[in-house]
C-alpha positions as CSV (number, residue, x, y, z in Angstrom):
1,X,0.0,0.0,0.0
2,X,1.7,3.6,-0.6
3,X,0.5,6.4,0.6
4,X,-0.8,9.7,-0.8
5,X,2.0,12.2,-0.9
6,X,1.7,16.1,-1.3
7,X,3.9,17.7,-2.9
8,X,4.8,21.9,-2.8
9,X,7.0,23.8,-4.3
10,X,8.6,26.5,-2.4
11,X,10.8,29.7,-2.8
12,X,13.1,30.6,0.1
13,X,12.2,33.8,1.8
14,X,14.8,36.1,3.1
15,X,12.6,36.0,6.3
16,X,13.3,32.3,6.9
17,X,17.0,32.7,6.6
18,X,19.7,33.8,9.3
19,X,22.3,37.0,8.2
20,X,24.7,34.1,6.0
21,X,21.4,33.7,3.6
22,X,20.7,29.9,5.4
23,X,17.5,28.8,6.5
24,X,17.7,28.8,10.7
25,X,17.2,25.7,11.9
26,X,13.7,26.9,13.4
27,X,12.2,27.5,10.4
28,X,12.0,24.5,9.0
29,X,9.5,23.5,11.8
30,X,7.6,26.1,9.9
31,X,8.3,24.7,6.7
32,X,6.8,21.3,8.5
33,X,3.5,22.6,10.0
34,X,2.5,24.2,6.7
35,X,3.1,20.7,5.2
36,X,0.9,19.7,7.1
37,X,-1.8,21.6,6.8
38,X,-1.7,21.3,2.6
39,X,-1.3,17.7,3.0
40,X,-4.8,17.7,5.6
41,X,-6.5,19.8,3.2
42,X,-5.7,18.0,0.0
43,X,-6.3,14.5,1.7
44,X,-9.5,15.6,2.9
45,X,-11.2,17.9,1.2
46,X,-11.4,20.0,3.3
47,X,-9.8,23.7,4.1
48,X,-8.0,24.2,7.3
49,X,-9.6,26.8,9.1
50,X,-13.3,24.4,8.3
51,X,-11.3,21.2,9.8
52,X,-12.6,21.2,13.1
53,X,-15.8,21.7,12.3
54,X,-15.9,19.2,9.4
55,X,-14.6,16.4,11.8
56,X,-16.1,17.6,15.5
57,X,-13.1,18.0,16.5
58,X,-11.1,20.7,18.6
59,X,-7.5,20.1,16.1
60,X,-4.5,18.0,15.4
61,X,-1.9,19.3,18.3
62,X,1.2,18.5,17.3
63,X,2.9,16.2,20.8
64,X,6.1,15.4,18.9
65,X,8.5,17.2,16.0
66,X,12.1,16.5,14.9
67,X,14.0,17.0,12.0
68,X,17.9,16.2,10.2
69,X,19.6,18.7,8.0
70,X,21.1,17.3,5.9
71,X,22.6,20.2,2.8
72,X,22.2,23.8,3.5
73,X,18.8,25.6,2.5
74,X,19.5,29.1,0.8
75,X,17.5,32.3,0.0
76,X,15.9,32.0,-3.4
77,X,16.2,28.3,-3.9
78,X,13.0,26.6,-5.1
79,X,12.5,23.6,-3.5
80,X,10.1,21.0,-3.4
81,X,8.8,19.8,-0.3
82,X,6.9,16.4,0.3
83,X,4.7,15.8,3.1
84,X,2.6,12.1,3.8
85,X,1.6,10.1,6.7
86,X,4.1,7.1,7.5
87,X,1.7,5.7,10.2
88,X,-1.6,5.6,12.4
89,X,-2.5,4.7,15.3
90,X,-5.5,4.6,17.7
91,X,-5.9,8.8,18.5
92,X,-2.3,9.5,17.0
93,X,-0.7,9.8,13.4
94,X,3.1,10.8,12.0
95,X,3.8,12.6,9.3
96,X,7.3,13.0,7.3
97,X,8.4,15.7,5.4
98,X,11.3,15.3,2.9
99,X,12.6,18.9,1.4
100,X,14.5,18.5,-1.6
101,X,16.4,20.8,-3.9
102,X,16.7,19.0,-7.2
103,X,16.9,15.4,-6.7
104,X,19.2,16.1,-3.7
105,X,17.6,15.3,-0.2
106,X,18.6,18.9,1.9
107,X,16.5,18.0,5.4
108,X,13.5,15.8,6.9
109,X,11.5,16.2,9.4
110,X,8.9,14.1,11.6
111,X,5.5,15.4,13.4
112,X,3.7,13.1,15.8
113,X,0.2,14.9,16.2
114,X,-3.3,13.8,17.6
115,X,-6.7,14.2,16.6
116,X,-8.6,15.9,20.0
117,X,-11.3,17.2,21.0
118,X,-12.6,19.2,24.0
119,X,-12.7,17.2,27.3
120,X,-15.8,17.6,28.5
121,X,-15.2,16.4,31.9
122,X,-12.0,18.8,32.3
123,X,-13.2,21.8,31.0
124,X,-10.2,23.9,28.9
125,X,-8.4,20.5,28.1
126,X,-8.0,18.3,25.0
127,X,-8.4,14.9,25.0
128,X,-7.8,12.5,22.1
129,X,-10.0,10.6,19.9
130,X,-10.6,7.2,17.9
131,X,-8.9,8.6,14.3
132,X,-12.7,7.9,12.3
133,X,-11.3,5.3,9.2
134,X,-13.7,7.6,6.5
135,X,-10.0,10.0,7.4
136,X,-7.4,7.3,7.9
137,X,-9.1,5.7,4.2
138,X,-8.3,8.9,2.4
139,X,-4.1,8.6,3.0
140,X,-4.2,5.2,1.8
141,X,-3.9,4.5,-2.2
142,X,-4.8,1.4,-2.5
């Protein structure tokens, strides 16, 4: 079975870069998270800021993030970054990014992040829930 895989390309902005013209480390988390989010929306149908509402739930917190640099990341490159989910579980779900400049692999990162809702026994805290399989089904090409 693979997995759907979204793909974006991307211009580096000055604004992600340190003084040498390098993207800061930090940023790529950035990069990540708004991987994320295309890859949701493009997997389900459904735009980001309607998510919650779509699936009755509160969001998908992100519990767990790292990443490996690999080859430097400059201002104006155009790169392409790629962005599926490796693996679910019960309440939880990883995704990897791969950000590549040319054919040439330049970082990766991992997200762990769960699909919550309000707790309604602990007012003001999340609380995870069963990921429904009409979701998990629409990663999967089969």
């Amino acid at each position: 079975m693979a997995n759907f895989v979204h793909r974006r390309q991307l211009t580096i902005e000055w604004a992600y870069c340190d003084p040498a013209g390098i993207v800061f480390n930090a940023r790529f988390f950035e990069i990540f998270d708004g991987g994320t989010w295309a890859l949701l929306e493009a997997a389900l149908g459904v735009p980001r800021h309607q998510l919650a509402t779509a699936f009755d739930i509160m969001g998908v917190p992100l519990v767990d993030a790292r990443a490996r640099f690999i080859a430097p990341v400059k201002f104006g490159e155009q790169v392409m970054l790629e962005s599926q989910v490796s693996a679910f579980r019960r309440s939880s779900f990883d995704i990897e990014h791969r950000i590549l400049i040319g054919d040439e692999l330049a970082a990766e990162g991992r997200e762990t992040r769960v699909w919550a809702v309000l707790d309604k026994d602990n007012p003001g805290r999340l609380r995870t829930r069963p990921l429904p399989e009409e979701v998990t089904a629409r990663f999967r090409m089969d």
